[in-house]
N, C-alpha and C positions, 0 to 999 in steps of 0.2 A: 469385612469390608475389602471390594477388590478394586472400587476405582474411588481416586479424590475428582470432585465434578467440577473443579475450576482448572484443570488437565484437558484442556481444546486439541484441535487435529494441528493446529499450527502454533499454538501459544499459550499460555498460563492463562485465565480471565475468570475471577469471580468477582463476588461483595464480599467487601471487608467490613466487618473479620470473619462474618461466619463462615465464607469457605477460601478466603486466602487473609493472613494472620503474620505477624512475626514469627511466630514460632514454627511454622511451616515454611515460610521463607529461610531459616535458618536451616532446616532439613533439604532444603532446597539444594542450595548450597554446597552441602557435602553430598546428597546425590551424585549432583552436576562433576564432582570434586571426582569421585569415583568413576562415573561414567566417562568423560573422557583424559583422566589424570594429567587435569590441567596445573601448572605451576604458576603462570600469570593469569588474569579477568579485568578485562574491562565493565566497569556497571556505571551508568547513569538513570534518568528517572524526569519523570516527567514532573507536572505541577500538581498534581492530585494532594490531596491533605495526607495520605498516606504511605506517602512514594517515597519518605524519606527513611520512616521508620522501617517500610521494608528492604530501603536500601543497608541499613545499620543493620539490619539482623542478618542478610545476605551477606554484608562483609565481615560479620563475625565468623556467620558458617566457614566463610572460606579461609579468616586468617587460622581459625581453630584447626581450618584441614592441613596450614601449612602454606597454603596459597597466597603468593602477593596479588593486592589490590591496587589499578587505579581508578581513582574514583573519577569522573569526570562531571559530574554533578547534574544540574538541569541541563539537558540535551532533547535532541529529536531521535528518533529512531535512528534516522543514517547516518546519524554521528556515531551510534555505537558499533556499525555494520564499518565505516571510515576507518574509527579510533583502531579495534580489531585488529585491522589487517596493516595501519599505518605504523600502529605500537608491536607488531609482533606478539600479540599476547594471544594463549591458548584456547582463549575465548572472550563472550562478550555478550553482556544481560542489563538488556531496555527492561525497567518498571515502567509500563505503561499499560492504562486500558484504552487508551487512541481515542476513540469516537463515544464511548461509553456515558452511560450518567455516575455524575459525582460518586455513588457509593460502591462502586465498580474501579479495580485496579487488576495487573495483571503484567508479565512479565515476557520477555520477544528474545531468543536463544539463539545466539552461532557459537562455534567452533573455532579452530587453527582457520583464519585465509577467510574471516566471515562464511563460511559452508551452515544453511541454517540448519537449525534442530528444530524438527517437528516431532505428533507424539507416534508416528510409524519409526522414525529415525534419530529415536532417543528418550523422547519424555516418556512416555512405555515403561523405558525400564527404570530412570526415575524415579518415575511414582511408585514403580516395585518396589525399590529398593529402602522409599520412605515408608510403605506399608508393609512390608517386612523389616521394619527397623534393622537394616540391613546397610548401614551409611558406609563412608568411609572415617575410617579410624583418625580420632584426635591426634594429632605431632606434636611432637612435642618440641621440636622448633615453628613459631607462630610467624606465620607470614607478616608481609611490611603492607602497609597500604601509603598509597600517595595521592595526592586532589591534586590536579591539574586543570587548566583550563585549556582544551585543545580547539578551541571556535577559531583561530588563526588560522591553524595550519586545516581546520576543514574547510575555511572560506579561500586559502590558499587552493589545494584541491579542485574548487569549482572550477576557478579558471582553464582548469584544460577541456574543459568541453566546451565553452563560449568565450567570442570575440567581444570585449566590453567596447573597441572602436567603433565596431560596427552598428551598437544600440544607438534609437535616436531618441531623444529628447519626448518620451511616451510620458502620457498621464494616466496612471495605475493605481486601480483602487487596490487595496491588499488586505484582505481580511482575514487573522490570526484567530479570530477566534477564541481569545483569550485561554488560545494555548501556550506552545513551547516555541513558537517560531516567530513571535517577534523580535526577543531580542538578538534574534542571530540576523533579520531583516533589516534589523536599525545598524547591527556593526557591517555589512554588506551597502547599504544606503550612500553613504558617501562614495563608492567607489564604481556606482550605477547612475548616468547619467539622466536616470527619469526624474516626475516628481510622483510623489508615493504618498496616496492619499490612504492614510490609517487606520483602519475598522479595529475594534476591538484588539488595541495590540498590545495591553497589559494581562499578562498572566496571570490566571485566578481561579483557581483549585475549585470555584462555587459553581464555574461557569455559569455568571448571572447575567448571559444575554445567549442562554441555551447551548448544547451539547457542541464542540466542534464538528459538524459533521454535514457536508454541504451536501452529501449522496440524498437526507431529505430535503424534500421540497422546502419546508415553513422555515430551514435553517441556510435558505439562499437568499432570501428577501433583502437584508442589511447593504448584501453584497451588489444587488440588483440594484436598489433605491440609491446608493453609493455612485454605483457608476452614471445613473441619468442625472442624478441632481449636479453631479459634477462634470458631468459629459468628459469621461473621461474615456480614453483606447482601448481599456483594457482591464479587465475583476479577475484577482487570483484568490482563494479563499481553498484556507488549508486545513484541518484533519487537526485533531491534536496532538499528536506525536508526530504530524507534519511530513509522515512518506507517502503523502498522496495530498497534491493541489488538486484544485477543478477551477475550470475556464469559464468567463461571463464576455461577451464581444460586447462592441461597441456601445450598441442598443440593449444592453442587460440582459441576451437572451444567455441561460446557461447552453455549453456546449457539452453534449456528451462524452465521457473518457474515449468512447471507441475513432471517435473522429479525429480524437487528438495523437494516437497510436497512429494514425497514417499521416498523419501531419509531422510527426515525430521520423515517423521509421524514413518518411521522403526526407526528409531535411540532412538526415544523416547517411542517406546510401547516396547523396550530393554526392560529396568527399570521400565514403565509403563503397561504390560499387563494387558487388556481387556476394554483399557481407552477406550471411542470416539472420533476421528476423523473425523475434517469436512472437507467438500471438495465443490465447486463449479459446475456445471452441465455441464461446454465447455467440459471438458477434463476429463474423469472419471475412464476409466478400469482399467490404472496402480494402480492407488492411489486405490483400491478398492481389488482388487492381491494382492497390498502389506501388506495392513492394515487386511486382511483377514488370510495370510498368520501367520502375526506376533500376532494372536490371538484379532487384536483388532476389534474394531465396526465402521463403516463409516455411518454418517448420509449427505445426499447432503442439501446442501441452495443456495436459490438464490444469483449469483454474489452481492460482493459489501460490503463493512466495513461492514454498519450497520446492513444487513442480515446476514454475517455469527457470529456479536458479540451476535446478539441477538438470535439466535440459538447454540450457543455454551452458551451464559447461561441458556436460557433453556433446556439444553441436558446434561448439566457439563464437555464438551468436552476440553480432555485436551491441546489440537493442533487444529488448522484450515487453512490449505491451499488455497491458489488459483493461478492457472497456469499464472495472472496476477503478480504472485511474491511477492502476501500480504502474510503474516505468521505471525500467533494470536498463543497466550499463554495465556491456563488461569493463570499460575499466573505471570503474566504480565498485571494485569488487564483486561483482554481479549482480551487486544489488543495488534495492530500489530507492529512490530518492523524488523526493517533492521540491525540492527547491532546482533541479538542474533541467527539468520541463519545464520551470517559469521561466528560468533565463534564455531557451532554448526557442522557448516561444516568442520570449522579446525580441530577438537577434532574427527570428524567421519575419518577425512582422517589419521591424525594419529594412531587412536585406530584401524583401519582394514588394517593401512601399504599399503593404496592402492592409486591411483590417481585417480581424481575427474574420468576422462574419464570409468576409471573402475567400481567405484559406481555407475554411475549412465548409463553405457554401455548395460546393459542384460535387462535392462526399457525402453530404446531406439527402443533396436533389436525389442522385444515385443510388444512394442506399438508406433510405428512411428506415429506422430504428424504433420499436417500443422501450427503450433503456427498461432495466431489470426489475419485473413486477413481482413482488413476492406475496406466497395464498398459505393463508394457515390450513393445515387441515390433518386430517387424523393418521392416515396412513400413507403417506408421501411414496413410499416403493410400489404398493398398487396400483394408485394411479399414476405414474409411471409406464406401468404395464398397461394402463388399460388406455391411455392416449396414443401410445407406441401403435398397439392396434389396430385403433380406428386409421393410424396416419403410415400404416405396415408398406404403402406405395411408391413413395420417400425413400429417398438415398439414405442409410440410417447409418451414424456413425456415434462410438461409444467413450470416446476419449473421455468423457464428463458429462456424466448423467447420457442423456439423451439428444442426440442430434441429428435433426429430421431433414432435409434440403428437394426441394420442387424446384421448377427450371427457372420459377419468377418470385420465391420466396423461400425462408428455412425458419426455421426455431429449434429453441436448444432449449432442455428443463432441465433442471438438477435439483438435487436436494441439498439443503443445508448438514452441515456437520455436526449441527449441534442442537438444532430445532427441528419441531414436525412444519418445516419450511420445506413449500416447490419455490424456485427461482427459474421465473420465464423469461426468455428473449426473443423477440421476435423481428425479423429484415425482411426488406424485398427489394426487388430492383426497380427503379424510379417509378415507382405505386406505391405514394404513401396509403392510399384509398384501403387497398390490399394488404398492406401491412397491419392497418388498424382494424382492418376485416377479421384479419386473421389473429389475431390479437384478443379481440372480443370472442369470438369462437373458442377460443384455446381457454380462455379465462372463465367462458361458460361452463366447458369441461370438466375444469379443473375444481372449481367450486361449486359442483352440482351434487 
């Protein structure tokens, strides 16, 4: 046996237990222990029914390596990316499977300074080191563990990226999803001058009003019907491990991640002119107009945390977008966060007296988007090659997957890292007609 198949390109993710377990979580552990001969860990865990007991087996591995533990308990992902780099601890391990169904858990890795661990740049050898029972060695002085609760001092934190003066008096629907981020919304709540209407804000391991996960369609409807029955400003509806919100305007239309990356990256090259901006290779002309516009600098990385965190520290880029609806801050440790795009957006909406529809309206017209269609099919790297092809007359750029650009439209494919998935995007410039043209064409191809 050379690989364990719940070992992703960026993260732990299988079913429990057949292929992630205690007992592998505890081998985990002392990998992790070895690999980067950490002395402290931060670990929390989301709401999954089994998010606990892998947390218990994870802190055994580590106190048996010698390694103190603090626990921080039910968290969001960027509380663990936060706690990291606030506690000085050598590292730091989210239980979570995010968006997943109930029988699915899975575990989100940094380093010293939040630096993530992906399996090019670490879990690789990990898993070696578990499939050559190859750990690190029991101590025999056992480390300390401590539970804490750090939601203070991470709700402290937000405030330096948002003016709470500045919000006005919105009505916001906010749908949790019956994940991990209500209760960090309710202790944030008094101190946000909206009113905050509540979807789904009890936490529940069953998810029984379906998967957190607004990127489908059928799991935005709560959020839609929320915001018209209430006529409310504004639908933020979050992920379950909460490092990715998505936006509903006014009228309950969902807005795509990519629109909100130029709405994001303008708002902050305000105050920050001639920073860099990173951005993704699916979706690129808006984010590139605007950050051009606003005096600042756009560098592209390939899809995906650990590419665009490690190209934003090597570039010192002060924002990083992706039309997947991650959104990095350097100081936020580089990383991504779901709650500091909502408050970001509230203070935008208030400070220009406008409504989301309007923000982010004139980036729409301009650059009509297919948001990312994904096609089952057998050999993904073929057809690959055999769209490249036909479309050989195209500016052709290779950051991620394939990226095709004509003077009035582009598309980007990729493959998934984990499935016989293509992932299509497709833009043009103010021809939606042509976008959807082009769209249908591509899709014909693709699954012919």
């Amino acid at each position: 046996m050379d690989k364990l198949v719940c070992f992703k390109a960026y993260d732990i993710r299988g079913k429990v237990p057949s292929e992630l377990n205690e007992d592998l979580a505890y081998k985990i552990a002392r990998g992790f222990t070895k690999f980067t001969n950490c002395k402290s860990v931060v670990i929390g865990h989301d709401i999954r029914t089994s998010s606990q007991s892998l947390s218990d087996a994870l802190t055994r591995g580590f106190v048996e390596s010698g390694v103190d533990v603090i626990d921080i308990g039910l968290c969001g992902t960027e509380m663990i990316y936060f706690a990291t780099s606030f506690l000085g601890t050598d590292g730091g391990i989210m239980i979570t499977a995010s968006h997943n169904p109930p029988e699915y858990n899975g575990m989100k890795f940094v380093k010293k300074s939040s630096v993530p661990v992906s399996y090019d740049s670490g879990l690789n050898t990990i898993e070696k080191f578990i499939l050559q029972d190859d750990l690190n060695p029991l101590s025999e002085t056992l480390g300390n563990v401590k539970k804490i609760d750090i939601s203070n001092e991470f709700i402290n934190n937000l405030n330096k990226f948002f003016d709470v003066k500045k919000i006005k008096p919105l009505k916001v629907v906010a749908n949790a999803g019956n994940g991990c981020v209500g209760p960090i919304l309710e202790k944030m709540e008094s101190s946000l001058p909206i009113e905050m209407i509540k979807v789904f804000f009890e936490p529940d391991s069953s998810f029984p009003n379906g998967v957190p996960n607004p990127m489908i369609e059928e799991c935005r409807k709560p959020t839609i019907d929320a915001v018209i029955n209430n006529k409310a400003d504004l639908g933020v509806a979050w992920d379950g491990d909460y490092d990715r919100c998505f936006f509903f305007d006014e009228n309950g239309n969902f807005i795509e991640g990519y629109y909100i990356v130029g709405l994001l990256a303008k708002s902050i090259l305000k105050t920050n002119p001639t920073e860099k901006i990173i951005h993704d290779p699916r979706l690129t002309w808006n984010t590139i107009e605007v950050v051009n516009a606003a005096n600042g600098v756009t560098v592209q990385s390939k899809s995906g945390h650990a590419f665009i965190k490690e190209k934003m520290r090597e570039v010192n880029a002060i924002y990083g977008g992706e039309m997947s609806a991650h959104h990095y801050f350097r100081d936020n440790a580089y990383s991504d966060s779901g709650v500091i795009p909502f408050l970001l957006v509230l203070q935008l909406m208030s400070e220009e007296n406008l409504p989301l529809s309007q923000l982010v309206g004139q980036m729409m017209k301009d650059y009509p988007c297919s948001g990312e269609i994904n096609s089952t099919i057998s050999d993904p790297a073929a057809k690959i090659k055999e769209i490249e092809k036909i479309y050989q007359n195209g500016k052709i750029d290779y950051t991620d997957g394939v990226s095709i650009e004509f003077d009035n439209w582009r598309f980007n494919l990729r493959m998934s890292n984990t499935e016989p998935i293509l992932r299509l995007n497709v833009e043009s410039k103010n021809d939606e007609a042509l976008m959807k043209e082009k769209t249908d064409e591509l899709l014909k191809l693709i699954r012919s």
